[in-house]
SEKE-217727 format. One record per residue (C-alpha): residue number from 1; x, y, z; residue in three letters. Coordinates in nm, 3 decimals, decimal comma. Layout:
# SEKE-217727
R  num       xx       yy       zz  residu
R  NUM        X        Y        Z     ala
...
***
This chain:
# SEKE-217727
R  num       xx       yy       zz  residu
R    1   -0,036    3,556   -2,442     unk
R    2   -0,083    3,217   -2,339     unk
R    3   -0,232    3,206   -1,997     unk
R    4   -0,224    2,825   -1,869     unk
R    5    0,104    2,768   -1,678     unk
R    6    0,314    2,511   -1,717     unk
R    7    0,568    2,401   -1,491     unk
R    8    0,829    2,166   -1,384     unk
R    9    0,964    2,203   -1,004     unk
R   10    1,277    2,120   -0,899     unk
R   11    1,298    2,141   -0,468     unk
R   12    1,637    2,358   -0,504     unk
R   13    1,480    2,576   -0,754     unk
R   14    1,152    2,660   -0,640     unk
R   15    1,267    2,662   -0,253     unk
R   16    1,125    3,000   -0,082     unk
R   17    1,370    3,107    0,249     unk
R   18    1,051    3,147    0,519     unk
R   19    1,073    3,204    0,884     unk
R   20    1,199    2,897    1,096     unk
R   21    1,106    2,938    1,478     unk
R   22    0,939    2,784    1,712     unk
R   23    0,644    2,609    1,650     unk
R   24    0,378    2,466    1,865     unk
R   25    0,101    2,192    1,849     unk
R   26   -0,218    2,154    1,937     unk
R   27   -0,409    1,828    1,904     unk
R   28   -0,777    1,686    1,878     unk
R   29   -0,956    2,056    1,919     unk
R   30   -1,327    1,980    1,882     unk
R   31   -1,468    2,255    1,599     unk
R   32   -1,832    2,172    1,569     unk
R   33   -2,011    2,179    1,890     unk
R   34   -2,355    2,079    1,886     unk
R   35   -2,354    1,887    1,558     unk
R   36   -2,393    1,603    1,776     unk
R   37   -2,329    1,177    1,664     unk
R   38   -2,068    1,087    1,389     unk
R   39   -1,985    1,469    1,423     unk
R   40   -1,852    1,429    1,788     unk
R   41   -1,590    1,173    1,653     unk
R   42   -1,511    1,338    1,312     unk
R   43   -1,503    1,713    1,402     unk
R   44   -1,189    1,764    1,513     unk
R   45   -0,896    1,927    1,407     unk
R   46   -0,521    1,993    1,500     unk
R   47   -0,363    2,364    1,476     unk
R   48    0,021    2,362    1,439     unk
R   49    0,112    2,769    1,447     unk
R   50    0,424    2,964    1,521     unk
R   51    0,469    3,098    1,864     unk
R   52    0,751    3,420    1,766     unk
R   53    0,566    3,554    1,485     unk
R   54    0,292    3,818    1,525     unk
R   55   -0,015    3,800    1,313     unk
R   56    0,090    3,506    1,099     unk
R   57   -0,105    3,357    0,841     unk
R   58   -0,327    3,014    0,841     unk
R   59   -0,399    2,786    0,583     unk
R   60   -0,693    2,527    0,679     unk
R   61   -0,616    2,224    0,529     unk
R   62   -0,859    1,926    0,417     unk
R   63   -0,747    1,607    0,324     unk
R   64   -0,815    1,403    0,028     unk
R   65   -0,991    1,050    0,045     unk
R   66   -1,216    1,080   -0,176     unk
R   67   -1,497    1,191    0,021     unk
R   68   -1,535    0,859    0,186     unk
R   69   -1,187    0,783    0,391     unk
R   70   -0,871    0,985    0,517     unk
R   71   -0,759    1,166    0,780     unk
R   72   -0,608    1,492    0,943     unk
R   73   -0,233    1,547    0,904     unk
R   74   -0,035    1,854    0,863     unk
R   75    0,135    1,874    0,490     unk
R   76    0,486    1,830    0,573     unk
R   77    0,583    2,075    0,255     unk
R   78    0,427    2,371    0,417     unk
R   79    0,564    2,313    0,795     unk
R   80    0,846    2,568    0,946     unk
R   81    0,711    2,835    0,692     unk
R   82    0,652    3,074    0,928     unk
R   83    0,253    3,007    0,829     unk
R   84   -0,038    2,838    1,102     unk
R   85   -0,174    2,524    0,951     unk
R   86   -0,483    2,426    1,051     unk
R   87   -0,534    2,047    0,961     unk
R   88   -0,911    1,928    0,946     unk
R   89   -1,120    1,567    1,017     unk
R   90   -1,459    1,577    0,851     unk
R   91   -1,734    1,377    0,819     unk
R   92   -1,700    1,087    0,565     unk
R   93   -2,003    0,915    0,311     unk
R   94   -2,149    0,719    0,360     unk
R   95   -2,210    0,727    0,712     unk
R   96   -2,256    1,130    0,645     unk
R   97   -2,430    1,301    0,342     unk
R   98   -2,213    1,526    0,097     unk
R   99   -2,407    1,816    0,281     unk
R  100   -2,260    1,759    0,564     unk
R  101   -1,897    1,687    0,434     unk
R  102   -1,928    2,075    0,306     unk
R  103   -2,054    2,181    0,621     unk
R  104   -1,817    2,053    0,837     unk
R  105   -1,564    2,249    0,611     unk
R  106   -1,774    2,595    0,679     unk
R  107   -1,765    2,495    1,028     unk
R  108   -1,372    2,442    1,044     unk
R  109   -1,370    2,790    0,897     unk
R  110   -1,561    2,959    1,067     unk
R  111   -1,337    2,818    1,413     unk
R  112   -1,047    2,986    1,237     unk
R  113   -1,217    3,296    1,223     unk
R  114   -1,266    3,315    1,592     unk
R  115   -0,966    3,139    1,723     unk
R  116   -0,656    3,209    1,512     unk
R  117   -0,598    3,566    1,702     unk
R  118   -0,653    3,423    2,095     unk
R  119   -0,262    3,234    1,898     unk
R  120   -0,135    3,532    1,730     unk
R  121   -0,254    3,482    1,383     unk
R  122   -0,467    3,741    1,190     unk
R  123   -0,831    3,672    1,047     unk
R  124   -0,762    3,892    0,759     unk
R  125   -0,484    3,600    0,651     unk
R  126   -0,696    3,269    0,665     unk
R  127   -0,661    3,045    0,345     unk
R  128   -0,809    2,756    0,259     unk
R  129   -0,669    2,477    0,116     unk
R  130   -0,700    2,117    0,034     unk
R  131   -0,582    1,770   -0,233     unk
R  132   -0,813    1,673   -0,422     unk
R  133   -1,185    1,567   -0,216     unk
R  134   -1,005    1,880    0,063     unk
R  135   -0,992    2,082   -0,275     unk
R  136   -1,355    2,005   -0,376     unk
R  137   -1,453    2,087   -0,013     unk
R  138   -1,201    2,447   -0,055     unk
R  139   -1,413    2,538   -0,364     unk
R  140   -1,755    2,500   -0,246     unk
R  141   -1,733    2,700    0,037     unk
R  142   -1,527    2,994   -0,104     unk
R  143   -1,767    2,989   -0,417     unk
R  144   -2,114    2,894   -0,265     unk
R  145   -2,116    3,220    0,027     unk
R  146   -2,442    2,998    0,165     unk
R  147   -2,215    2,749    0,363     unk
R  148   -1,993    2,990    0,552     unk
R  149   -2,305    3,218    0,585     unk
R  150   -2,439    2,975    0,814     unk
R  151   -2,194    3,052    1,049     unk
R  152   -2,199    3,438    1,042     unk
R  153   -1,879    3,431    0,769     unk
R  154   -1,839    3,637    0,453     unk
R  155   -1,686    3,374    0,288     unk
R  156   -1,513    3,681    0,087     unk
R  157   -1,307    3,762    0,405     unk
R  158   -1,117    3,445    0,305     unk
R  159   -0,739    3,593    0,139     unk
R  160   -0,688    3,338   -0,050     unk
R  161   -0,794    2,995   -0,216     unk
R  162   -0,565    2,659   -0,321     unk
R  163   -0,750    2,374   -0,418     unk
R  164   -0,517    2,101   -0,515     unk
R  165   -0,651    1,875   -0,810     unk
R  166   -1,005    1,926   -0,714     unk
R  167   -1,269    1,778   -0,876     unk
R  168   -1,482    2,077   -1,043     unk
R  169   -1,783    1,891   -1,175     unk
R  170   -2,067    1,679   -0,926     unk
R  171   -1,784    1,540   -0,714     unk
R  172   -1,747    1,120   -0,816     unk
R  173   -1,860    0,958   -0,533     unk
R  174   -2,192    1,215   -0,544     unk
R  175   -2,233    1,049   -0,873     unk
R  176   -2,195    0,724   -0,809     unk
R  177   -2,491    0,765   -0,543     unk
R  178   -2,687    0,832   -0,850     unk
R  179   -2,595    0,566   -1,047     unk
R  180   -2,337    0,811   -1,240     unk
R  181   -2,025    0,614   -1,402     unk
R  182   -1,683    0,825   -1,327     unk
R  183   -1,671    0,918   -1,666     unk
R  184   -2,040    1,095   -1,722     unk
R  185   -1,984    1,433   -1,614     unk
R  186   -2,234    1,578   -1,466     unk
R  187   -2,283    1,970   -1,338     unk
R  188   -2,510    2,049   -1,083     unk
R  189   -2,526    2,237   -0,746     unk
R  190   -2,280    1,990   -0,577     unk
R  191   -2,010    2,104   -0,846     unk
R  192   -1,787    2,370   -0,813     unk
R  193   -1,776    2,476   -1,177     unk
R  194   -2,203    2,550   -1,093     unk
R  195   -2,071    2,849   -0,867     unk
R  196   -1,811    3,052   -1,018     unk
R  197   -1,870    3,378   -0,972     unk
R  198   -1,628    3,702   -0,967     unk
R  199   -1,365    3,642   -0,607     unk
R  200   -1,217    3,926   -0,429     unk
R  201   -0,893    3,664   -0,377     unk
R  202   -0,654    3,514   -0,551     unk
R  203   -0,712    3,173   -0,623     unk
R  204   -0,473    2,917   -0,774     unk
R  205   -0,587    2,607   -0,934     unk
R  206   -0,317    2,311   -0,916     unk
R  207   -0,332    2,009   -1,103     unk
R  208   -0,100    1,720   -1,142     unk
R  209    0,053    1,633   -1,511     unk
R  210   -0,263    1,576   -1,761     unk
R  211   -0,187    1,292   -1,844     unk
R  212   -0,112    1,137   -1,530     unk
R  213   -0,398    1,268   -1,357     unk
R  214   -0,743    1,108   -1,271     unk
R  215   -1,007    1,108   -1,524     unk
R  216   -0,966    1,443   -1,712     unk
R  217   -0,915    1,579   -1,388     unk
R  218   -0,671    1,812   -1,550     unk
R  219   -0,917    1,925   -1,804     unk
R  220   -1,171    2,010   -1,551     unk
R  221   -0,953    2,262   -1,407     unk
R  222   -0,858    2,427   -1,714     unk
R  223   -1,246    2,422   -1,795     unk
R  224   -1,315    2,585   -1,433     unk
R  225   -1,011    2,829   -1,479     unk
R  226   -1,186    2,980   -1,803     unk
R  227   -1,493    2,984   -1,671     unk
R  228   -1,357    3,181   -1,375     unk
R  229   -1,144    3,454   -1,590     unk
R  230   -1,490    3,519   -1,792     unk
R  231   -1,650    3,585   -1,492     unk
R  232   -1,388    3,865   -1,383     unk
R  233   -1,126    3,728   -1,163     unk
R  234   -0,790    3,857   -1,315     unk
R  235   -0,582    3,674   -0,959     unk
R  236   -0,697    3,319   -1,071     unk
R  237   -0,403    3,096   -1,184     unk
R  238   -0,398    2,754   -1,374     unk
R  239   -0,061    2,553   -1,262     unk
R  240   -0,044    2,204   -1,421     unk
R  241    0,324    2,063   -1,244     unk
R  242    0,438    1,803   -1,529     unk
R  243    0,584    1,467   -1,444     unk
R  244    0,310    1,446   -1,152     unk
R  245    0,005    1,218   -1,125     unk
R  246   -0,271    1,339   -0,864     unk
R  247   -0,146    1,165   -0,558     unk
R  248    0,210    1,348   -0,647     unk
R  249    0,141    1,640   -0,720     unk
R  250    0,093    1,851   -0,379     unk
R  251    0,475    1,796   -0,296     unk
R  252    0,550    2,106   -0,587     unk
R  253    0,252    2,293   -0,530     unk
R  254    0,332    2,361   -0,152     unk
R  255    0,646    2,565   -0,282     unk
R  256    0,430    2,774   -0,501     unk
R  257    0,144    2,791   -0,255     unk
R  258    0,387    2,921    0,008     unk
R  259    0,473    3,179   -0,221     unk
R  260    0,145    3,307   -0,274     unk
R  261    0,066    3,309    0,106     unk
R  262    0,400    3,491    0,190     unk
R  263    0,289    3,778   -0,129     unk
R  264   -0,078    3,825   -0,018     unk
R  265    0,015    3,812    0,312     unk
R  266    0,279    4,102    0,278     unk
R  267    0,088    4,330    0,009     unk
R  268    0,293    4,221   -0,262     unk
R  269    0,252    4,154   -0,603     unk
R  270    0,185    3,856   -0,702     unk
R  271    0,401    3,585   -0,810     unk
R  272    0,252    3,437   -1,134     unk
R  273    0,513    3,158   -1,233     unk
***
């Protein structure tokens, strides 16, 4: 049986009916206290959360940029979902290293862990999430336990894992530090595929259309996704959404993402189309 999924989303198809109440806001919450300099201005984060729903779930989400620009916003595609969203600044290169890029990441985490229940959400239903550099920043702290470890966190306590169109090898920008062209891959302990071990969560791993996505971006994944199901993890999926290049591609996977959240959340089995 063919285990790669294919799919093509249509909004009216692949729409899932979620809760729709009130929802409330809050802005500019500082998450990493005592990092100190570019930290103070980077390291903060917005939590938009239900306020009639009693142990909801929270995705933290990173945002893309490549590493080196972007900026906080809550996905639009997985609002009024009945689902906390946690929406995440972190330190940017080059005016911050790629160590502490991931470590802001662990640290926005690790806040979840302590605040989401002072709102009404549950710590046993924090995911983490992010397009593509928030999706290289999702992987290395579920897979690399050191980061979140830092902060007192079992990284394993996380329910579940969505990196959108992450890059799985040395991240680009890592390489182009060291005088790496985009298309030399290179593996090392800044990539992803260098830490895949055996997950007590799901995990899905979304990628645009292969041939509209960045440099064998697509391929990476699929590479990763093997490498995972050798190592033992039956609840990792491969979704490639066709007609979608990499900048496209998140407005799909939020419907399927959504659906995971709502099955793990509930103790259901899980969707795998």
């Amino acid at each position: 049986m063919k285990k790669v999924v294919f799919i093509l989303l249509s909004l009216t198809l692949a729409q899932v009916a979620f809760s729709q109440g009130a929802y409330k806001v809050e802005k500019d919450i500082p998450y990493h206290a005592g990092a100190g300099g570019y930290a103070s201005e980077r390291c903060m984060l917005d939590f938009y959360y239900p306020t009639d729903i009693k142990d909801f779930p929270t995705v933290v989400w990173f945002h893309g940029g490549g590493l080196d620009h972007g900026s906080k916003s809550i996905p639009d595609g997985l609002k009024d979902s009945g689902i906390g969203i946690i929406a995440v600044n972190y330190r940017l290169l080059p005016k911050a290293s790629i160590q502490e890029c991931i470590d802001d990441a662990a640290a926005a985490v690790a806040w979840a862990f302590r605040e989401v229940s002072k709102r009404g959400g549950s710590t046993e239903k924090i995911f983490v999430a992010g397009h593509s550099a928030g999706g290289y920043l999702t992987d290395m702290i579920v897979l690399d336990k050191h980061w979140l470890a830092a902060y007192g966190i079992d990284s394993d306590k996380i329910a579940g894992a969505f990196p959108y169109s992450a890059q799985k090898i040395t991240h680009f920008n890592v390489r182009a530090k060291q005088g790496i062209g985009a298309l030399q891959p290179t593996i090392d302990s800044l990539a992803p595929l260098f830490h895949v071990r055996k997950l007590p969560m799901p995990m899905l791993v979304l990628s645009g259309d292969r041939e509209l996505e960045m440099n064998g971006r697509y391929e990476e994944q699929a590479y990763f996704w093997r490498m995972m199901k050798l190592n033992g993890n039956e609840d990792v999926f491969l979704y490639e959404f066709d007609g979608y290049n990499h900048s496209q591609m998140p407005f799909p996977a939020h419907n399927v993402v959504k659906r995971y959240i709502n099955a793990i959340s509930k103790g259901e089995k899980l969707p795998v189309r």
